[in-house]
N, C-alpha and C positions, 0 to 999 in steps of 0.2 A: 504494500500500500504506500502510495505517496500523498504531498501534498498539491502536487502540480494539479492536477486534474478538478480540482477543487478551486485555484488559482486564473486557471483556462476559462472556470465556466464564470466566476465573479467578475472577469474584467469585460465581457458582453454587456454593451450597451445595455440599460434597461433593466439586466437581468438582476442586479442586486436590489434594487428599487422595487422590483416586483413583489419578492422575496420577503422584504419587510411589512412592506406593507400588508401582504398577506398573512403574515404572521401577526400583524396589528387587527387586522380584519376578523381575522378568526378565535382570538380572545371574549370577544363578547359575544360570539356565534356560539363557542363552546359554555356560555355561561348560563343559557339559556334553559336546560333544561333541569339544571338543578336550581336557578331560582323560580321557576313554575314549580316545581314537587313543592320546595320549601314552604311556595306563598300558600296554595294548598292543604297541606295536611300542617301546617304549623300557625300559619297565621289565620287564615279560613277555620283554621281546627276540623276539616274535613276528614282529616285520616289519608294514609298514603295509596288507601285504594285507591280513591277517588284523583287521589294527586297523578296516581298513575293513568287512568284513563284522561287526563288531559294532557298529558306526554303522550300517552299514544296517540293521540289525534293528532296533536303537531308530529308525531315518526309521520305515520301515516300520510300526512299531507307532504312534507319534503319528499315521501318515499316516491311519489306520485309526482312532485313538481319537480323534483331534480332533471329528467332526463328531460321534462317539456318545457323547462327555461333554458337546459341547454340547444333544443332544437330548435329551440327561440331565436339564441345567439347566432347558431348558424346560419339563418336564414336573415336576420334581419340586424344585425350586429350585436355588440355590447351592451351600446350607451342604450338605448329604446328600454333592454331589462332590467340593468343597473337601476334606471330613473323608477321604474314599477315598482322593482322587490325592494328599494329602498324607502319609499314614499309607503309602502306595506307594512315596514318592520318600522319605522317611524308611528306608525299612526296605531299600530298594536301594540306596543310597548309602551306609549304613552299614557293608554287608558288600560292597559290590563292589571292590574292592579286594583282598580274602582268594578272590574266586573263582578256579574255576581256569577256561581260556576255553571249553570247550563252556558249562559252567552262565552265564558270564557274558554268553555273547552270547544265551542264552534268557533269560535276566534283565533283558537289558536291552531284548529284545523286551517283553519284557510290562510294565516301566516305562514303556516309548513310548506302550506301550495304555494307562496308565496316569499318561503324564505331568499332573502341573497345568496346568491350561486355559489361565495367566496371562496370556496373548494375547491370545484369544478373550475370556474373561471381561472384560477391561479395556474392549476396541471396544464389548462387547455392552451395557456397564453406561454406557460416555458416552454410546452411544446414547439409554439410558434416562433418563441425568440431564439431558439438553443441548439445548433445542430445538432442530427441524428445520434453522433457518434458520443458527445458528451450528454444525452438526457436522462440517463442511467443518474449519471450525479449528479444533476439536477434534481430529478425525483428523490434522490437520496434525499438531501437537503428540504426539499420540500417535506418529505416523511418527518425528519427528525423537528421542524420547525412547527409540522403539526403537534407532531409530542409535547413540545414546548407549551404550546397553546391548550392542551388537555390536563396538561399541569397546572395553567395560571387560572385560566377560564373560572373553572367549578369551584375551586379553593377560595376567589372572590366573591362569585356569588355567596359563597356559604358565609363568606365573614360581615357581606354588605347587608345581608339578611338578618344577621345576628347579630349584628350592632347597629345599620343604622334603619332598619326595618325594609319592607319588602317597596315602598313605595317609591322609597327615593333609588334603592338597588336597581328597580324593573326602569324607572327613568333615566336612570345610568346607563343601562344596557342600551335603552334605545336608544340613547345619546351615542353612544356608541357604534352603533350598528348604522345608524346615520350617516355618520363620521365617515364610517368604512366603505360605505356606498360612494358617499361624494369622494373619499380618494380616490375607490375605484373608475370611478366616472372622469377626475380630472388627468388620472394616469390613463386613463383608454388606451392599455397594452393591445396589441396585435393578439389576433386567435388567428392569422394565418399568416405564415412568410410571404415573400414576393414569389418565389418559386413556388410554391404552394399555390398563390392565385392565376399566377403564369397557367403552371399544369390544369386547374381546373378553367381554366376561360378554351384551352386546346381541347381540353376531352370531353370536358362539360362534369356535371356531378356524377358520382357515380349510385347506383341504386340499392336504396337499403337492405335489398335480401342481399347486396353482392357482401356484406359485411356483418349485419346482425343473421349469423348463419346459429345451427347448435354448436359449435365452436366456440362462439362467443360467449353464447351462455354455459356452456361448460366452464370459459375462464371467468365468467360472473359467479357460479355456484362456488369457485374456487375461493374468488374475493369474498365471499359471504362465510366462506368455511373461517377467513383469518378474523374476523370477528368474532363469530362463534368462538372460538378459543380462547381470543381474548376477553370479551366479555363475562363468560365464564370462569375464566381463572381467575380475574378480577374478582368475582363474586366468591369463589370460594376461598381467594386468600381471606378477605374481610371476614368471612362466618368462619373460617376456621380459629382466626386470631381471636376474634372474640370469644367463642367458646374456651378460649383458653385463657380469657378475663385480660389479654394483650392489646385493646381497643387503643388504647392510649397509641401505642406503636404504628396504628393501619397506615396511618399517614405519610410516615416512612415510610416503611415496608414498599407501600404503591409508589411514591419517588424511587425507592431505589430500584425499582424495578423497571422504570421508566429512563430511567439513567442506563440502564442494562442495553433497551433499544436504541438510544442515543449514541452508545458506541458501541454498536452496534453497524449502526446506519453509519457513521462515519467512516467506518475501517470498511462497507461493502462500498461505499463510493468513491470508494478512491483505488480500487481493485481496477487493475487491466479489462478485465471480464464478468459478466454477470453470470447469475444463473436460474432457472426457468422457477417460476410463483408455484409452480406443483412440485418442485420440489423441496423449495424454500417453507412451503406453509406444512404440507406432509409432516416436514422435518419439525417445524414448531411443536406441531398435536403432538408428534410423538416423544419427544422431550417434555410436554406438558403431563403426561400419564404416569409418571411417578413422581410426581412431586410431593402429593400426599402420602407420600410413606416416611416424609420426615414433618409430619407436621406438629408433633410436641413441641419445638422449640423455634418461634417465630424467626430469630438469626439463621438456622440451618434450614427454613421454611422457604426467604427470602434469597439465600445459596440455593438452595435448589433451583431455584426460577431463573436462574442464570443463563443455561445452555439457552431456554427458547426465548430467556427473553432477547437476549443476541440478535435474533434472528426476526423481529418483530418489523421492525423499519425496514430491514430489506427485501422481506415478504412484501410489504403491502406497496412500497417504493415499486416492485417488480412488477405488479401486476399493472400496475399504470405504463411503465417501460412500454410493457405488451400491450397496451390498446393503443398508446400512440404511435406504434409503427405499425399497427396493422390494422387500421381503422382511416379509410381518408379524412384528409383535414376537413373536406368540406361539412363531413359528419361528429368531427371529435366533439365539440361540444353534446351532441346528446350522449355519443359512448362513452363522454367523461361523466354525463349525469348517471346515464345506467350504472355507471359504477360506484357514485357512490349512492345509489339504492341499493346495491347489490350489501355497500358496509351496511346500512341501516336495517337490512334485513336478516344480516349475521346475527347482530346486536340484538334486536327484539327477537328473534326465534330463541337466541341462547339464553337470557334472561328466567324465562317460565320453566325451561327444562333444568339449567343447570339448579335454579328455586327448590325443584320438586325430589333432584335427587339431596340434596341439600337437607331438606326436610326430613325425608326419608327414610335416608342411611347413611346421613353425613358429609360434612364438608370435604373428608379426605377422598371420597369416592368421586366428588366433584370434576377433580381434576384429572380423572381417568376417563371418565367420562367426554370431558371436552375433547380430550387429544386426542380420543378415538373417534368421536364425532367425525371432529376437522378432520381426522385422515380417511374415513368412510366417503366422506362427499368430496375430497379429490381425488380418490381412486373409481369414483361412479364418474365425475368428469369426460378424467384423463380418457376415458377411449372416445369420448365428444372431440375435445380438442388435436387427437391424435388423426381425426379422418379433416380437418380442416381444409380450405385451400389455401393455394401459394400467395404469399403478400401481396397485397394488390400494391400499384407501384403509388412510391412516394419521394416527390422530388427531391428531397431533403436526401434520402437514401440513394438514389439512383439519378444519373444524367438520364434527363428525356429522350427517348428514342423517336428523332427525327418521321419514319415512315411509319412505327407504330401508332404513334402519338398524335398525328397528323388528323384533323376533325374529320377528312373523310372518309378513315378506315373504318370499317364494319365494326371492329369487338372493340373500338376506342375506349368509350367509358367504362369497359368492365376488363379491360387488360389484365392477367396476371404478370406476373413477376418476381423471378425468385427473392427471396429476404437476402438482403446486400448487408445485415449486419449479422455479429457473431451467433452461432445458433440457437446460444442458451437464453439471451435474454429472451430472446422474439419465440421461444419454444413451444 
């Protein structure tokens, strides 16, 4: 591992600027849904059932507007959705706090439908800025800056709720989330290269079956396998500590653990070479499946977590790799959104199950549980992605082929062409 390739991708116009900002952006995006539980079952005094079904409405609604603001972006640019989901999360956040909870959990459904892209937009745009050959470390960065932001996010919510109650917190956040909009709007990074709109003005768009094939949803079931995992290990570090009266400690614990995928993610992006999300995630579950065999002692609980936590950022880093080289630009913005429904539906599936064995027959079981999961549904995948077709060409990858490429050849818009980068990321 070096430093260079980390140094390569910082000195790109734009690209650092991006970066921050999206790390700014997505602090108060992550905040979100622990200060709805809190406002809820603590200050509503409604109980966390009820907290819960207004979280789901808002999953539910982002699960559902993710890929259709991304399809948005494609067709009609940035700024148009920016100005929407921002004026959205401004005027929801303003009053959510004075609702009463029927009106709040339909509010917060249609914010989800409605939330800022800041995710997706961030992936779609490094895409755009960052040659093919460095987006590996791009995404890296972009992964471990997300971590950053899952760290600060919920930790604020919990303290702005607990000291200076939920009214002026939810007005923060929208403050916030405002903020983040109008950078994004004033920054209007590119969602396509010049070669990228070159290529599509020659060949025209290409067609959605040519790209959302079972392939792709096989490598979406994949990205929903690496939440599942995580979200469940999540959950059973926390019930395991506490059964063991170690509550004080969880707080750690989940930093250090998070620390774990940080360097993690840093030592895979700076790697000569990647390597393919099915086996990157495979490898997490199954390092997750014993962790509960040392769960007595929270230090040696947190050691254990170590191998998969390693592997966290560059799993999910990977998976992104691979839809941006094998998804045309003209599409990435919704393949960036399918993807991340695909995390939000890791998450809320593994929450009820990992819950129930939990329950059950214990938190240690918990984590056996996950890492077999996750490894069950990327070996159901892998033989989806393994009948794929060849990458469709991408100009960022490949010099245009003059007579192929040419708008009055027959197979123009739906061309293949072999994958010009190494095999493992794009795998």
């Amino acid at each position: 591992m070096a430093l260079d390739p980390y140094r390569r991708l910082l000195r790109i116009p734009g690209v650092p600027t991006l970066l921050v900002v999206g790390l700014l952006a997505r602090v108060p995006a992550t905040a979100t849904g622990m200060a709805l539980t809190l406002h809820v079952a603590e200050v509503l005094q409604l109980g966390y059932a009820k907290a819960g079904l207004v979280t789901m409405a808002s999953t539910i609604g982002m699960a559902v507007g993710s890929p259709l603001s991304g399809r948005l972006v494609d067709r009609h640019g940035l700024r148009p959705v920016l100005a929407v989901t921002t004026a959205a999360q401004a005027a929801f956040w303003s009053c959510a706090w004075a609702l009463p909870f029927p009106a709040l959990a339909a509010a917060a459904a249609l914010a989800g439908l409605l939330a800022l892209p800041v995710f997706s937009v961030t992936r779609q745009c490094l895409a755009a800025m960052v040659p093919a050959p460095q987006r590996r470390t791009g995404f890296t960065i972009d992964s471990m800056l997300v971590e950053l932001s899952y760290m600060t996010g919920p930790a604020l919510a919990v303290a702005g709720l607990t000291t200076l109650g939920s009214t002026v917190t939810m007005t923060v956040i929208g403050a916030g989330m405002t903020v983040a909009g109008l950078g994004l709007l004033a920054l209007n990074p590119p969602t396509r290269s010049a070669a990228e709109k070159e290529h599509e003005a020659r060949v025209g768009r290409v067609a959605r079956r040519e790209w959302l094939t079972p392939a792709f949803g096989g490598l979406m079931a994949t990205v929903a396998a690496a939440t599942f995992v995580l979200t469940a290990t999540e959950l059973s570090l926390v019930a395991t500590m506490t059964d063991a009266g170690d509550t004080t400690w969880v707080g750690l614990a989940v930093g250090i653990w998070c620390v774990y995928s940080l360097v993690g993610g840093f030592v895979y992006g700076g790697l000569s070479r990647g390597f393919s999300p099915f086996a990157l995630i495979a490898g997490m579950g199954l390092l997750t499946v014993p962790v509960g065999l040392v769960a007595g002692d929270w230090r040696l609980l947190v050691l254990a977590l170590l191998p998969a936590g390693l592997l966290c950022a560059p799993a999910l880093s990977s998976t992104v790799d691979v839809v941006s080289g094998r998804v045309p630009a003209a599409a990435r913005g919704e393949a960036m959104g399918l993807h991340g429904t695909a995390l939000l539906i890791g998450g809320a599936a593994s929450a009820p199950i990992a819950g129930a064995v939990i329950d059950g027959v214990g938190p240690s079981w918990a984590f056996a549980v996950a890492g077999l999961t996750g490894v069950a549904i990327v070996l159901t995948a892998l033989p989806l992605w393994r009948r794929r077709r060849p990458a469709l060409l991408d100009p960022a990858l490949a010099p245009l082929n003059p007579v192929r490429d040419a708008p009055s050849a027959p197979d123009a818009p739906g061309a293949p062409t072999p994958p010009a980068t190494p095999a493992a990321p794009g795998s």
